[in-house]
C-alpha positions in Angstrom: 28.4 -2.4 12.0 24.7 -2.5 12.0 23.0 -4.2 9.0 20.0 -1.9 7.9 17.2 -4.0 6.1 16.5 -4.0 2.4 12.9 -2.7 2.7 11.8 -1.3 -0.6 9.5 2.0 -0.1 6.9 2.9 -2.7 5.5 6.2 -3.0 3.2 7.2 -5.4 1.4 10.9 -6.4 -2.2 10.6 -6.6 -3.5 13.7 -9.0 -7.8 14.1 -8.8 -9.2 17.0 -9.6 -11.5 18.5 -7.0 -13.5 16.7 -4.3 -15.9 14.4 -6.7 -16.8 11.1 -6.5 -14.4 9.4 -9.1 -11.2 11.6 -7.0 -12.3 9.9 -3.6 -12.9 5.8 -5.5 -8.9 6.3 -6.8 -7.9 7.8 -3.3 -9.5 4.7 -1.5 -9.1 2.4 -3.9 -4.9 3.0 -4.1 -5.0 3.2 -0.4 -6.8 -0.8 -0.3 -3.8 -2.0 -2.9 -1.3 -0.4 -0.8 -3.0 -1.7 2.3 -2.8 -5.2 0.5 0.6 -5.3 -1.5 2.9 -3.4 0.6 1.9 -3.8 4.0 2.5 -0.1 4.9 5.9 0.5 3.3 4.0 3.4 1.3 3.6 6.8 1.2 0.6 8.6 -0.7 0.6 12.0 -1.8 -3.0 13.4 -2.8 -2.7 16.5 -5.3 -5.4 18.6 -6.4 -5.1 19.8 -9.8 -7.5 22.5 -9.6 -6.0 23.8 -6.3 -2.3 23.3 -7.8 -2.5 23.2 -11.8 1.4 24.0 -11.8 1.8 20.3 -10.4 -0.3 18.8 -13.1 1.4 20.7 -15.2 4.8 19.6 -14.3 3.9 16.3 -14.2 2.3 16.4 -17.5 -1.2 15.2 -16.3 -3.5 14.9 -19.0 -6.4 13.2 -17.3 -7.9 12.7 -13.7 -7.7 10.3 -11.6 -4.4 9.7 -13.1 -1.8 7.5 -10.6 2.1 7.8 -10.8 4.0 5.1 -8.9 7.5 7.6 -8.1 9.2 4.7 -6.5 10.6 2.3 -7.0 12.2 3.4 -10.6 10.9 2.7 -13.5 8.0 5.1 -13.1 4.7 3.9 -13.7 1.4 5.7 -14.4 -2.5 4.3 -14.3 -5.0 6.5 -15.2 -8.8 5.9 -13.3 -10.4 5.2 -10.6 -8.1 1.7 -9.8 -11.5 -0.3 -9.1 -10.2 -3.3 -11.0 -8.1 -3.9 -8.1 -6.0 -6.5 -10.0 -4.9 -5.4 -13.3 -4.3 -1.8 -11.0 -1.7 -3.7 -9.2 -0.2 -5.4 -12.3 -0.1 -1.7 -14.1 1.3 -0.1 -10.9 3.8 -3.3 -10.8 2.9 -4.1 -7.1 4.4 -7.4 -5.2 1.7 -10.3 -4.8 -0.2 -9.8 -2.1 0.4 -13.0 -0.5 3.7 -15.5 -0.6 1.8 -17.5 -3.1 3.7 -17.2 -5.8 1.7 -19.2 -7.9 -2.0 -17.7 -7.6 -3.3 -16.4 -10.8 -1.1 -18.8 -13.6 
């Protein structure tokens, strides 16, 4: 029987609204964390809320740029642009970015 690796997948809904500056910082800026945290065990899907306001509205998006981390449960949300790269990967509960489990205490 073949043994299939435990490789956890995140995937996370990115809702902006619009093309503006602030939309295209939290697109680049979750794409960096992922790039760092995950090493490409991500997925990323961008949604428009003025294009689709019946997604915002389903996910009960109050604000833009507003983050929700779908997987792995619990669900998390960050609202902003992510710049502070390191309490966004704290909020969004990502692993350390390197096997030092000691950096940062």
């Amino acid at each position: 029987m073949e043994t299939v690796p435990d490789v956890t997948t995140y995937s996370f809904r990115l809702y902006v609204a619009g093309n503006s500056e602030r939309s295209h910082a939290a697109e680049v800026n979750l794409r960096f964390l992922c790039d760092a945290h995950l090493s490409g065990m991500y997925e990323v899907e961008v949604v428009d809320t003025v294009a689709r306001p019946e997604l915002a509205e389903e996910g009960r998006i109050l604000a833009t740029p507003t983050v929700v981390r779908l997987t792995p449960p619990p669900q998390r949300r960050v609202i902003g642009d992510l710049s502070d790269h390191g309490r966004a990967a704290i909020a969004l509960g990502l692993p350390a970015a390197d096997a030092s489990p000691m950096e940062g205490q």
